[in-house]
Backbone bond lengths (Angstrom), bond angles and torsions (degrees), N, CA, C in turn:
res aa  C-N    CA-C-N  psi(-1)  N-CA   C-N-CA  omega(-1)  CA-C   N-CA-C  phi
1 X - - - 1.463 - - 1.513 108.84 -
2 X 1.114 111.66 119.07 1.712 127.11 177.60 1.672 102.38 -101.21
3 X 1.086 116.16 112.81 1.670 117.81 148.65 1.676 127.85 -125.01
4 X 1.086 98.20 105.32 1.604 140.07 172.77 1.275 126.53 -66.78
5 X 1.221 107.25 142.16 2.192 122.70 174.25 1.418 93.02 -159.12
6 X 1.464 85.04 164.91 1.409 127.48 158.29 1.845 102.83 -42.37
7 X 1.467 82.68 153.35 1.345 103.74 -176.68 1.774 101.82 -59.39
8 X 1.354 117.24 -43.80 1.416 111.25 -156.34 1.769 98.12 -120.34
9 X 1.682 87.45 33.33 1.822 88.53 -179.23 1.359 92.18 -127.34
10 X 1.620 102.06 178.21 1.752 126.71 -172.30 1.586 97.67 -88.11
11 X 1.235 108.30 145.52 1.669 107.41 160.58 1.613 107.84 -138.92
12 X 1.028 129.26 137.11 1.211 128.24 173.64 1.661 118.69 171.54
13 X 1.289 122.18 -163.11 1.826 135.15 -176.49 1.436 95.49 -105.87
14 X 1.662 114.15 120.63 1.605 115.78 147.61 1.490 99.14 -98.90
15 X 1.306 101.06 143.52 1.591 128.03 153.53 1.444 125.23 -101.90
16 X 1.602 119.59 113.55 1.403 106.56 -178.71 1.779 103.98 -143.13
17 X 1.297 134.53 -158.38 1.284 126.60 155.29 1.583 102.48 -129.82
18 X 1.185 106.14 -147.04 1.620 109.79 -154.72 1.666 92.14 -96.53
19 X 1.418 129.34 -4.80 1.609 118.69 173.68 1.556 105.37 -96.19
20 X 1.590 104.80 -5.00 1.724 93.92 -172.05 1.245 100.13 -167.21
21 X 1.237 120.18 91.82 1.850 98.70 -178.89 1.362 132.74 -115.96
22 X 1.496 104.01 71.16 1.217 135.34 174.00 1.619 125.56 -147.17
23 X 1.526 109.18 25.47 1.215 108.92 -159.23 1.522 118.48 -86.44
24 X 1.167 123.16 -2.50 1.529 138.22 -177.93 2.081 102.95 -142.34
25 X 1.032 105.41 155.14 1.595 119.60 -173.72 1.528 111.35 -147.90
26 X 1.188 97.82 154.44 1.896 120.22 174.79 1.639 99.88 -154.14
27 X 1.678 110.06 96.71 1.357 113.50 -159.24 1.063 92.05 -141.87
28 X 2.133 110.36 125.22 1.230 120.66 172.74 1.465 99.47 -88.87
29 X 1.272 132.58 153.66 1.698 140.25 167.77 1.596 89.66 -106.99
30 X 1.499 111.25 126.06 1.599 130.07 -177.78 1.485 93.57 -85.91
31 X 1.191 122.77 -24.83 1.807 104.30 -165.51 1.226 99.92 -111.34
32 X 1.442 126.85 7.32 1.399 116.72 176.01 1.611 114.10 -121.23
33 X 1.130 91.57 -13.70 1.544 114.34 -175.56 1.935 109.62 58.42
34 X 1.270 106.61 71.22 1.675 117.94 -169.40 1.570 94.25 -138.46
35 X 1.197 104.53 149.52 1.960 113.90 156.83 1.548 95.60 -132.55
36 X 1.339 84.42 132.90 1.983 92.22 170.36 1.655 97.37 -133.94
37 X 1.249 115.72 -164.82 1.529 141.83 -117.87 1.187 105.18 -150.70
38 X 1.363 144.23 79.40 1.869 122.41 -169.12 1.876 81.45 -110.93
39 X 1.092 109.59 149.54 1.373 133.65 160.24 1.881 109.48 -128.28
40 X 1.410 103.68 143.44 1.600 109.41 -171.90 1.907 104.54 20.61
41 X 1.491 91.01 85.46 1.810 105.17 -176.39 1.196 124.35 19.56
42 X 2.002 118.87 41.24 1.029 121.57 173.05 1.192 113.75 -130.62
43 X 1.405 122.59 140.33 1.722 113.28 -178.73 1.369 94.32 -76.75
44 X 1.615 109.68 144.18 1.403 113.26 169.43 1.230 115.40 -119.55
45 X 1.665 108.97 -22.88 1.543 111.47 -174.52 1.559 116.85 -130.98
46 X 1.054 144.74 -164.73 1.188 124.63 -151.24 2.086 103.28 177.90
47 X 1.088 119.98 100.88 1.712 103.70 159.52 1.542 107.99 -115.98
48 X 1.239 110.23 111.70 1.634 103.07 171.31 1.259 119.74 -72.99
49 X 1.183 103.82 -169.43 1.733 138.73 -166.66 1.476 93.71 -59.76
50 X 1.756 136.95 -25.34 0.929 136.85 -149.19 1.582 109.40 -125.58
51 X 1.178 94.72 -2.50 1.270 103.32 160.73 2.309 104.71 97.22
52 X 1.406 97.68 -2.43 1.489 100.94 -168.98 1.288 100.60 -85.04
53 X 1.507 117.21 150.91 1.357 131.08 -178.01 1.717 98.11 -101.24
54 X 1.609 106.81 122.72 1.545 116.39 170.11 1.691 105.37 -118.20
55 X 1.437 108.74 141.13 1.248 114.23 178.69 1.784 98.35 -137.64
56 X 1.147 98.49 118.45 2.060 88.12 -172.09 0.873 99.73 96.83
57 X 1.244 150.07 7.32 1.167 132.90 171.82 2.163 122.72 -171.07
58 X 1.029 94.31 134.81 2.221 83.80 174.88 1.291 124.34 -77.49
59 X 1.553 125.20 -24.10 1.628 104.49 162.77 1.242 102.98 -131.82
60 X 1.546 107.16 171.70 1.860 123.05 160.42 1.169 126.85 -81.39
61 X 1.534 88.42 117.50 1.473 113.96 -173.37 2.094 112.45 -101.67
62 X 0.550 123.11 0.63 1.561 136.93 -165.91 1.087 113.61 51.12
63 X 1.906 119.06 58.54 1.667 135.67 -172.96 1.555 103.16 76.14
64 X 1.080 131.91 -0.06 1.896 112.17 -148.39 1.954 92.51 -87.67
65 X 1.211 123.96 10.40 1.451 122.23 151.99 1.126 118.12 -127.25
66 X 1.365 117.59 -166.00 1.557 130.90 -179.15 1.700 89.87 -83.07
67 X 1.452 92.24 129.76 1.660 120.75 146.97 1.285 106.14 132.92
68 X 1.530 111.38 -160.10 1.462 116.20 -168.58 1.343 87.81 -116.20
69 X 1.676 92.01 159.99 1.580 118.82 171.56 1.137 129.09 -161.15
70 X 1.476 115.54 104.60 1.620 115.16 -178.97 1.614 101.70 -88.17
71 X 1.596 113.13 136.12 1.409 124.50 152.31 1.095 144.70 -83.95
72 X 1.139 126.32 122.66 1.522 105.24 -168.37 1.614 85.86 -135.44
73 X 1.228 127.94 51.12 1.763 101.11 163.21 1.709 118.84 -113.11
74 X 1.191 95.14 167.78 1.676 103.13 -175.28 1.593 100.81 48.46
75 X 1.211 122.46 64.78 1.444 135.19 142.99 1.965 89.18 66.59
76 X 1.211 129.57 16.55 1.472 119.13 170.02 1.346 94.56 -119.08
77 X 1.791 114.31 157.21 1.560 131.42 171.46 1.506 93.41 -128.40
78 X 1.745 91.20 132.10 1.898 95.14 159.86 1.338 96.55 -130.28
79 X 1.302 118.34 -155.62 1.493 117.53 170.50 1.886 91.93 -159.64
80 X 1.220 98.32 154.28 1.901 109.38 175.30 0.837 107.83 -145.37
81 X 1.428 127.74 133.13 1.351 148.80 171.61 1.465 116.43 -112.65
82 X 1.430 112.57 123.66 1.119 109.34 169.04 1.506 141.01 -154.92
83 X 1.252 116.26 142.42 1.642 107.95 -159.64 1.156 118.86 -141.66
84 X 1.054 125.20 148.12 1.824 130.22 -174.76 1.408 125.32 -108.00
85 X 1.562 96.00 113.30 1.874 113.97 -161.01 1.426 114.31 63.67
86 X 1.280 112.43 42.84 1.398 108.78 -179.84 1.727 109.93 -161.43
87 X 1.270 111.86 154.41 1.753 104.19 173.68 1.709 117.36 -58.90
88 X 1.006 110.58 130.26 1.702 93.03 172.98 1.443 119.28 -90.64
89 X 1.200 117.68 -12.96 0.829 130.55 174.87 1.691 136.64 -124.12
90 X 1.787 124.15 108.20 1.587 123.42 -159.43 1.303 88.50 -102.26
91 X 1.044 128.02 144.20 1.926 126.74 138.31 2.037 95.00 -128.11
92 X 1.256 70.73 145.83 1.799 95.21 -166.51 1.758 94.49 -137.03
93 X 1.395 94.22 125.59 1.608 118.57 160.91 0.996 123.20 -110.50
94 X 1.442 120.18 115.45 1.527 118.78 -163.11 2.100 90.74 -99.41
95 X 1.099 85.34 142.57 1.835 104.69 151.22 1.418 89.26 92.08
96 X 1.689 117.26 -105.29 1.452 138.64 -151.63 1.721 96.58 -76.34
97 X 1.897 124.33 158.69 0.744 117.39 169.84 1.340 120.20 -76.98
98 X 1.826 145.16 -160.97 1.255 125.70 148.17 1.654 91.59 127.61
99 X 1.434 86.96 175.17 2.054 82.56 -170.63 1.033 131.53 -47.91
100 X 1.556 109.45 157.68 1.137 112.82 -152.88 1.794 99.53 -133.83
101 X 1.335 103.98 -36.32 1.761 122.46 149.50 0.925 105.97 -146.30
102 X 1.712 97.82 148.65 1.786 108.67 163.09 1.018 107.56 -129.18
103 X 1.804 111.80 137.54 0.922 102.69 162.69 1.727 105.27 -116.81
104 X 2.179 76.20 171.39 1.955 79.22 -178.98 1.556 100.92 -136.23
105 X 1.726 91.25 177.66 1.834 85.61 177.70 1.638 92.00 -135.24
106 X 1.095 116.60 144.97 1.250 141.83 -174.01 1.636 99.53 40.78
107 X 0.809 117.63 52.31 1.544 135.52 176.25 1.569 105.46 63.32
108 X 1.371 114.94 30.02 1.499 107.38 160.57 1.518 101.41 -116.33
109 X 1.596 107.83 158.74 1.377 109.17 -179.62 1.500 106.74 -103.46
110 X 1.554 89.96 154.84 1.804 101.23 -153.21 1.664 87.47 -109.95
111 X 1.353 112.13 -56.18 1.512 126.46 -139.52 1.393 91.62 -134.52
112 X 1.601 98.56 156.66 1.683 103.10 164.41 1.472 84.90 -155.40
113 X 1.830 112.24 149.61 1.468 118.98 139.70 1.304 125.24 -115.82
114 X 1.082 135.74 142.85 1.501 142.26 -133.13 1.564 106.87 170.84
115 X 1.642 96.39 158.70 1.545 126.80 -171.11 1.541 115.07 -78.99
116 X 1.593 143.02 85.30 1.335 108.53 176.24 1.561 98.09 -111.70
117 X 1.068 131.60 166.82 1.419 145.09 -148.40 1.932 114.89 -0.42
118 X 1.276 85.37 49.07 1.804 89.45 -175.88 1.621 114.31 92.09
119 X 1.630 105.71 -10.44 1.448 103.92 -177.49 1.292 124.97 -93.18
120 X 1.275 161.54 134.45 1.152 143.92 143.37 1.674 124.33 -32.92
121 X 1.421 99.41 136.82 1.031 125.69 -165.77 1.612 120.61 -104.02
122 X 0.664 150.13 67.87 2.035 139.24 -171.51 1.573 98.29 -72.55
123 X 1.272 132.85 147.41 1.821 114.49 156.63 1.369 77.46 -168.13
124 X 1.993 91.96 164.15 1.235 114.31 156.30 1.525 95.55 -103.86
125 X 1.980 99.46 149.74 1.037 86.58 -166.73 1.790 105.30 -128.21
126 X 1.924 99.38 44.95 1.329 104.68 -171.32 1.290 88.14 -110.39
127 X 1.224 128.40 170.32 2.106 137.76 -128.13 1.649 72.18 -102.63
128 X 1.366 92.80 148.80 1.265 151.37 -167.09 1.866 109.55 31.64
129 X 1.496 111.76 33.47 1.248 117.20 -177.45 1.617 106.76 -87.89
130 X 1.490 106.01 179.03 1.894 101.72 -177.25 1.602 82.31 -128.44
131 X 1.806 73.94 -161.24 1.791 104.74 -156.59 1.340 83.18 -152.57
132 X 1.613 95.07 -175.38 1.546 132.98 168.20 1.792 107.20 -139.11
133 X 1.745 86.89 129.28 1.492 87.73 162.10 1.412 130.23 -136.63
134 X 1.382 117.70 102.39 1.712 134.04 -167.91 1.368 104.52 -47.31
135 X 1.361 115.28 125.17 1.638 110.49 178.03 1.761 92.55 -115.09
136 X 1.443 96.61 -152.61 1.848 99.14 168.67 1.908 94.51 -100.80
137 X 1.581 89.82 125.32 1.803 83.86 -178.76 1.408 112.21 91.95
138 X 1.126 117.64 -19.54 1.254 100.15 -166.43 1.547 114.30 -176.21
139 X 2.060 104.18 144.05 1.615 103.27 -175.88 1.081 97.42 -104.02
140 X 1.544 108.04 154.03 1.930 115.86 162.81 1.070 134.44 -127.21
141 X 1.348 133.79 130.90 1.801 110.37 178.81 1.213 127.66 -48.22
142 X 1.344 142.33 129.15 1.379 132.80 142.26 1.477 112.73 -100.70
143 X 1.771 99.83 -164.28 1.263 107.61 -139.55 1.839 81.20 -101.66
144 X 1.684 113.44 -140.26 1.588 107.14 -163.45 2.258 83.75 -110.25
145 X 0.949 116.36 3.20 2.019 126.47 135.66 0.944 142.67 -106.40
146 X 1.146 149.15 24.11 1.738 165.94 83.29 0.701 100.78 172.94
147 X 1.381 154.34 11.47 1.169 158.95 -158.03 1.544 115.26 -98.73
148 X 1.237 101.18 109.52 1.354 132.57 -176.20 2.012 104.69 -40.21
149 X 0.987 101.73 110.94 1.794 105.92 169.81 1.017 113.23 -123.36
150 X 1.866 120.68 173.96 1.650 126.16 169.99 1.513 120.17 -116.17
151 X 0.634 139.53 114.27 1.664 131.07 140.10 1.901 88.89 106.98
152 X 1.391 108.15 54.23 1.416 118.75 167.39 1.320 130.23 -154.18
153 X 1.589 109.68 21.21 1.693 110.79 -176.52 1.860 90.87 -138.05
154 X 1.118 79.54 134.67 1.659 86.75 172.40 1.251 95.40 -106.94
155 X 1.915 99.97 157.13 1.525 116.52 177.50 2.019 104.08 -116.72
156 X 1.736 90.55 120.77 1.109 78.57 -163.16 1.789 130.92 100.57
157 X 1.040 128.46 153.97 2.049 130.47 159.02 1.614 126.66 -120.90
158 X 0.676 130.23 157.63 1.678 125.59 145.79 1.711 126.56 -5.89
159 X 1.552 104.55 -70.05 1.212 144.33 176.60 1.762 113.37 -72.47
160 X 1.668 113.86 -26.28 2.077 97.15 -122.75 2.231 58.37 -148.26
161 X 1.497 135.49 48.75 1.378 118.83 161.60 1.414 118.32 -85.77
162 X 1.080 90.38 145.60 1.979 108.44 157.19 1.243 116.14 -66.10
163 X 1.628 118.28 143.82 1.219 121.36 -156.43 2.421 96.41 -91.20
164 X 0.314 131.72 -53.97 1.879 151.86 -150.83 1.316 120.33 -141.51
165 X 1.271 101.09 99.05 1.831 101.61 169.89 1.385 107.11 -109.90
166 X 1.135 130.11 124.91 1.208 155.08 173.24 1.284 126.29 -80.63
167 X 1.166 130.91 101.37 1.771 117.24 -161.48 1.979 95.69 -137.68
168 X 1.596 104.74 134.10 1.321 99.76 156.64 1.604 138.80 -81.35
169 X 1.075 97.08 -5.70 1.769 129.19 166.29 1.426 125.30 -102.41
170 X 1.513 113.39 -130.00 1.247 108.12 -166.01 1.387 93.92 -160.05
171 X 2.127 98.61 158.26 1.816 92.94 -177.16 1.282 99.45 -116.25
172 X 1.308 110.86 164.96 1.429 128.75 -170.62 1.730 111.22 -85.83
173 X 1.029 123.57 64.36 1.560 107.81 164.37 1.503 136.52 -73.32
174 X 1.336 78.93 139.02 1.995 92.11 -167.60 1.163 133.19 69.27
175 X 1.375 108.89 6.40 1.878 104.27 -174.12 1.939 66.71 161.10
176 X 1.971 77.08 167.00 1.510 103.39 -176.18 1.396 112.34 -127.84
177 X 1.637 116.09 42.31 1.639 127.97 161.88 1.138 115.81 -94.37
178 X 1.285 109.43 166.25 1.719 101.21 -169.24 1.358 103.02 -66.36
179 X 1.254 123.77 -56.15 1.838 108.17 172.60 1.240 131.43 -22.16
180 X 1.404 127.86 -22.40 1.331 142.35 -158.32 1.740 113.94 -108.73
181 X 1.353 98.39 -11.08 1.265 117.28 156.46 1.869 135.05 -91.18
182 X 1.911 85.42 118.93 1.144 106.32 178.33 1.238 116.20 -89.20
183 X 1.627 121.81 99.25 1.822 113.67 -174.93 1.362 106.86 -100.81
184 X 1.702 138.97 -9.16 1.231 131.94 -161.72 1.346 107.39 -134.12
185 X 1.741 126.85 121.48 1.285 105.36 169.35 2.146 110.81 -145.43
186 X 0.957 85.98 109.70 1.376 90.70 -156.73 1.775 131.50 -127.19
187 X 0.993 133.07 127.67 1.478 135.64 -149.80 1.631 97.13 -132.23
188 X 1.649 123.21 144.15 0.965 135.14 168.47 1.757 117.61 176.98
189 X 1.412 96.81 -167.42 2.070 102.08 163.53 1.109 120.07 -121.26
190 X 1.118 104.47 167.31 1.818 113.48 178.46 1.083 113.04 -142.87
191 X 1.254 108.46 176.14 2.065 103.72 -160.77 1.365 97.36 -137.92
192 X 1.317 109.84 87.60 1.813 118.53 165.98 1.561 98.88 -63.20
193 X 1.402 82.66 144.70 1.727 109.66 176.56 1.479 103.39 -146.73
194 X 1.572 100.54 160.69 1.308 118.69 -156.43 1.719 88.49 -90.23
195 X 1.257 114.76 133.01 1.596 126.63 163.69 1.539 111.00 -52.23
196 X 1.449 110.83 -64.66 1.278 136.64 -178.73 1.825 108.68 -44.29
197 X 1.387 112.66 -48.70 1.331 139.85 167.53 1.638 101.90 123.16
198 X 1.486 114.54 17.01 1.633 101.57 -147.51 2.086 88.73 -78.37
199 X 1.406 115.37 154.97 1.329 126.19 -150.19 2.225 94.02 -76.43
200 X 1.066 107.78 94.18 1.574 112.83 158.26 1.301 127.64 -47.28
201 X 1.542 125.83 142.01 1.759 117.48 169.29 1.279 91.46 -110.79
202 X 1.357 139.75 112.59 2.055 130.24 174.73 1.591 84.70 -82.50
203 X 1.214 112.09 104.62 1.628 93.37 131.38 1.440 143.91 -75.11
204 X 1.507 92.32 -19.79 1.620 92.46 170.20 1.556 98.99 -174.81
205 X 1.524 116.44 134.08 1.020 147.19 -176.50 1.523 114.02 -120.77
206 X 1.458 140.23 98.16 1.651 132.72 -172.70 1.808 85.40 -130.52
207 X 1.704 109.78 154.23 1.068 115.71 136.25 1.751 114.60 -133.59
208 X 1.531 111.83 -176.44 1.616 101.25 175.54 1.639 86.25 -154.21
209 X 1.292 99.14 114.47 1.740 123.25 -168.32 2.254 89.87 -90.03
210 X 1.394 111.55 104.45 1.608 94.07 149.25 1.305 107.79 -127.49
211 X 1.575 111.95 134.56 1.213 124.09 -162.00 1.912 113.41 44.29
212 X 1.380 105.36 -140.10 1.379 85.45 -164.40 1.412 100.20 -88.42
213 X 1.516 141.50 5.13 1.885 120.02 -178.31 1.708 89.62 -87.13
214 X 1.200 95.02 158.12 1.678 114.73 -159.19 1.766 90.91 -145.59
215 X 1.992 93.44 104.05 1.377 75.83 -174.40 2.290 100.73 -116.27
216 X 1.198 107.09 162.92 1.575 84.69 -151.16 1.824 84.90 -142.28
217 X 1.430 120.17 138.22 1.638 128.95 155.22 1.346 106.20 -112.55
218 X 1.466 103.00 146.70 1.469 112.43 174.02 2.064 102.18 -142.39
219 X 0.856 88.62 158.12 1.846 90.01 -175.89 1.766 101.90 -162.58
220 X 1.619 117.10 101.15 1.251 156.27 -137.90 1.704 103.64 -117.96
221 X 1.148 111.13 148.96 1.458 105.75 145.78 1.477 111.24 -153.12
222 X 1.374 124.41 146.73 1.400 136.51 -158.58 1.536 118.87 -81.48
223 X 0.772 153.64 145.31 1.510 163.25 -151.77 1.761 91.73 -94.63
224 X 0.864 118.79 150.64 1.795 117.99 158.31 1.660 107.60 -62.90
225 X 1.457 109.00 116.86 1.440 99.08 -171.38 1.566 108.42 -150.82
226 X 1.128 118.63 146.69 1.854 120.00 168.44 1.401 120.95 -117.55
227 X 1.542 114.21 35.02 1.175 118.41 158.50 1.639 113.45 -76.59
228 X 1.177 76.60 143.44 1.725 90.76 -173.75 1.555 111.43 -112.70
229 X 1.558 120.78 -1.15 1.689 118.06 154.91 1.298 102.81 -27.31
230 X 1.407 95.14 176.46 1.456 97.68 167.33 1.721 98.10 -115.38
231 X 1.721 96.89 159.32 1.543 109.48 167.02 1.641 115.27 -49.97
232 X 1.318 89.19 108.88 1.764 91.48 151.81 1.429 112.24 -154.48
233 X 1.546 119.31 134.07 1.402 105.39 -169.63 1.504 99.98 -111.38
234 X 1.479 133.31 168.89 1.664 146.14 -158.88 1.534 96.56 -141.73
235 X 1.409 110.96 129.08 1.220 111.68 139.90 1.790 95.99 135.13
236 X 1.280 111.13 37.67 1.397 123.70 165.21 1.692 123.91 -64.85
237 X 1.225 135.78 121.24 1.198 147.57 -113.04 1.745 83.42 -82.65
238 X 1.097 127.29 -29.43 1.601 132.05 -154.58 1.764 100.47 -145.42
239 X 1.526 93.03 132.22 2.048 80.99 160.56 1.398 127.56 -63.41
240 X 1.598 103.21 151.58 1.609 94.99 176.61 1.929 114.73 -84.90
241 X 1.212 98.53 159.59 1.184 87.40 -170.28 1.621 111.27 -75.75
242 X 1.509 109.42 158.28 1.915 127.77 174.89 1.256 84.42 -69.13
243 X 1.481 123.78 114.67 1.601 130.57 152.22 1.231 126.82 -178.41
244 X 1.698 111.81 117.17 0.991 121.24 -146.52 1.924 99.49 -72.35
245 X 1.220 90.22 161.95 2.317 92.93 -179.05 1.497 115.32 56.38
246 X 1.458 100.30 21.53 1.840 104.79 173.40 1.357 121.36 -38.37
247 X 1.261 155.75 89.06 1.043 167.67 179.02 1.850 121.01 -78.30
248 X 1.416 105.03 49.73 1.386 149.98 178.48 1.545 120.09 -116.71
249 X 1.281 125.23 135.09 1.108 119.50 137.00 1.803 104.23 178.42
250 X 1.350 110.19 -160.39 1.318 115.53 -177.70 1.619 128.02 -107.71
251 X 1.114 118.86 163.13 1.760 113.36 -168.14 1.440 88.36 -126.77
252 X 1.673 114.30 166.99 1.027 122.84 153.65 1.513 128.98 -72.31
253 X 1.470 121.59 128.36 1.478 110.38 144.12 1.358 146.21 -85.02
254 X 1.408 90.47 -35.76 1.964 110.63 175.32 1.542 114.56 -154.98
255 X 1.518 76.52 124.59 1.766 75.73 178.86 1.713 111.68 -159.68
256 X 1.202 120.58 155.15 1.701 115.35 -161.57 1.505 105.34 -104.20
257 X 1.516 122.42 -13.58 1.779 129.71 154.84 1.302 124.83 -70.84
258 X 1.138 123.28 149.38 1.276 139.39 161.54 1.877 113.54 -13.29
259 X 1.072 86.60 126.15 1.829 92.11 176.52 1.455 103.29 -71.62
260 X 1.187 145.80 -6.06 1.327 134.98 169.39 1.303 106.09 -41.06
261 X 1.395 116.70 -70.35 1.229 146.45 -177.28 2.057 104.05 -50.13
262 X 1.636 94.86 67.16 1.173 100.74 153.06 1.269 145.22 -158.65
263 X 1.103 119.90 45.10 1.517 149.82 174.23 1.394 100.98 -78.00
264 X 1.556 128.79 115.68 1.567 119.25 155.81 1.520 103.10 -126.89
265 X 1.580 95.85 149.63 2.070 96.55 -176.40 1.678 92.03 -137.99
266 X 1.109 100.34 143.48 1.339 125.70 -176.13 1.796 97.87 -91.18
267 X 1.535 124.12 109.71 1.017 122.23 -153.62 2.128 106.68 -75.53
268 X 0.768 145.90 122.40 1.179 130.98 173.49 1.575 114.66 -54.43
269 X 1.617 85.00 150.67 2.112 103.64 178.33 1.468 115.45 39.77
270 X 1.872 113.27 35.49 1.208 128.31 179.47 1.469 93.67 -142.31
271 X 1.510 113.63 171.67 1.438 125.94 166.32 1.534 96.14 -122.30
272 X 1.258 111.37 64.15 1.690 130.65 166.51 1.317 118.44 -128.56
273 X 1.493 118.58 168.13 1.122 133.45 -132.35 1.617 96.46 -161.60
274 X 1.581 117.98 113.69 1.564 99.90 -159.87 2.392 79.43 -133.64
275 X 1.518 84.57 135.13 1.755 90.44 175.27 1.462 112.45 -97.57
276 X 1.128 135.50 153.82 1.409 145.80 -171.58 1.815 120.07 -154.25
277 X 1.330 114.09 122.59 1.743 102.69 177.10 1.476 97.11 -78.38
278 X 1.624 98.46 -167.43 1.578 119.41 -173.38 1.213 108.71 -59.57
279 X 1.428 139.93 -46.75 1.304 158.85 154.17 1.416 121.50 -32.07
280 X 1.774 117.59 -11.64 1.523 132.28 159.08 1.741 94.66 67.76
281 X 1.397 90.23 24.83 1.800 104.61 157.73 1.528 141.84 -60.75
282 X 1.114 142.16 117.06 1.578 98.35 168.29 1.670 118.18 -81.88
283 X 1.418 99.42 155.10 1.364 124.63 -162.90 1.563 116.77 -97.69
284 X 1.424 127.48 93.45 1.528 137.80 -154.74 2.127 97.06 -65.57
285 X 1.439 83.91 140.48 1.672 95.63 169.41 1.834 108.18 -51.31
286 X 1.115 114.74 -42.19 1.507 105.95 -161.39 1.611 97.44 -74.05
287 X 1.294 124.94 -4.95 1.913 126.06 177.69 1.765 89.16 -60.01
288 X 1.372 113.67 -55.30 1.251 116.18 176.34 1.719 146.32 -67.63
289 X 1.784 96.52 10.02 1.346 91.79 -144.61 1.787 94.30 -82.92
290 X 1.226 114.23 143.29 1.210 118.95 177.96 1.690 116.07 98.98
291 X 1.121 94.90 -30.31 1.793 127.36 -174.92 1.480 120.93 -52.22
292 X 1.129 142.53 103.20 1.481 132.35 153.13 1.845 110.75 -34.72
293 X 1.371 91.37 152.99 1.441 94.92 157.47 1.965 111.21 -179.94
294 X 1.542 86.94 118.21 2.181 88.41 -165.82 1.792 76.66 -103.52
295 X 1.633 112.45 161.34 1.181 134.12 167.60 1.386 97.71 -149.63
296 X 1.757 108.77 158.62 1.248 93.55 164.38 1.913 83.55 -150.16
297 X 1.338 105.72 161.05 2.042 110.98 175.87 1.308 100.78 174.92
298 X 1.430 120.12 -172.63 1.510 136.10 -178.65 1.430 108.03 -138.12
299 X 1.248 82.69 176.59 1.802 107.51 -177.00 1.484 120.09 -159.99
300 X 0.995 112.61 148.32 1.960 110.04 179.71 2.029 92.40 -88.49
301 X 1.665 93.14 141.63 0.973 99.00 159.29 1.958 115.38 -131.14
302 X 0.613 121.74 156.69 1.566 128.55 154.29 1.610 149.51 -50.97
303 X 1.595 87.34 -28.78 1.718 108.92 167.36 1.305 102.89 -89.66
């Protein structure tokens, strides 16, 4: 069966019944060289001149509207789907878990995503490659079949790192007991001040808090002064911790007085700083007046 037109006419099959009889179509266009698809007097489908299949739509656009589109020109096929405020794309596995897509490359399969115990699955699935598997709460490595393993996927290389991990908690190094948890890691300054009030120069004040030891340098110089308080300076980045036989404190690095003068104690359930000579003395501001003096040590704190 041949059905024929004019060059710049329609040729094709209407389907209708006796209330409408034109309600479905199979219509070649002679001047465009297309056959499309009308259902209830609407085109729905579409193969052009080029051989591409449109459904939703009359030409190829490379997806950039709503509908589908298979390609087929110059010896390549893609396909585009597309939809507005909505998924364009469902795949549904009924019954058993297991893929859900695969993909492949040069007709081998690389990757699959898929269902295993209700979870999603991502993997590569070429030998000895991993995956990810989304639980509630929580991702896990698997193996190159979704299958959840331990202590065999690295995050990251040598060469090939991630820039920033961001955590509202804490990571587990080396083991997964609470000891092994690192929750605090933290760098900044602080601004020692004189107890006494006598006038300070900071040149530099740093601490670097991991977890709770808080370890801190400061390097000072003293005002010309004849207070005779004793040294104690305030304003340590964190309290020290309440604990009795604390076995903490600070040493000298630089200083233009007498080395006697080197006992420092990190005062407990204060953010103070108390000086002492060999003699477990206290040590008067005016020993210092004019005086440099850098220290640097730690302390456990609680925050």
């Amino acid at each position: 069966m041949a059905i024929t037109g004019g060059t710049s006419n329609l040729a094709g099959i209407v389907f209708g019944d006796t209330a409408d009889d034109d309600v479905s179509a199979i219509i070649h266009n002679n001047s465009g060289n297309y056959l499309y698809f009308n259902t209830s007097s609407t085109e729905r489908m579409r193969i052009d001149s080029s051989g591409n299949l449109l459904v939703g739509k009359t030409a190829f656009d490379d997806g950039a509207t709503k509908g589908f589109t298979h390609y087929s020109g110059s010896g390549d096929s893609a396909t585009f789907i597309t939809r507005s405020n909505n998924p364009p794309l469902n795949l549904n596995r009924l019954n058993s878990d297991g893929e859900i897509l695969r993909i492949r490359k040069d007709g081998t399969t690389v990757g699959s995503i898929g269902a295993v115990g209700g979870d999603l699955a991502i993997y590569s699935t070429s030998s000895s490659h991993a995956g990810l598997r989304f639980l509630v709460n929580g991702i896990l490595p698997t193996d190159n079949a979704g299958t959840i393993n331990d202590n065999t996927v690295d995050l990251g290389g040598v060469s090939n790192r991630f820039k920033d991990l961001v955590l509202s908690g804490g990571v587990y190094l080396g083991g997964t007991g609470s000891a092994n948890k690192l929750d605090d890691y933290e760098e900044g300054t602080w601004t020692p001040a004189s107890i006494a009030g006598v006038s300070l120069t900071v040149n530099a004040a740093v601490y670097t808090k991991i977890g709770r030891v808080v370890h801190i340098g400061m390097a000072v110089v003293f005002a010309s002064n004849t207070n005779s308080s004793a040294v104690q300076f305030s304003g340590l980045p964190f309290a020290v911790r309440d604990q009795n036989d604390q076995a903490y404190g600070a040493t000298i690095a630089n200083t233009d007085v007498g080395t006697d003068n080197i006992y420092f104690a990190f005062l407990r359930n204060t953010t103070q700083i108390g000086v002492g000579n060999n003699l477990n003395q206290d040590v008067a501001n005016s020993v210092y007046s004019g005086k440099k003096l850098c220290l640097s040590g730690f302390y456990f704190t609680d925050e």
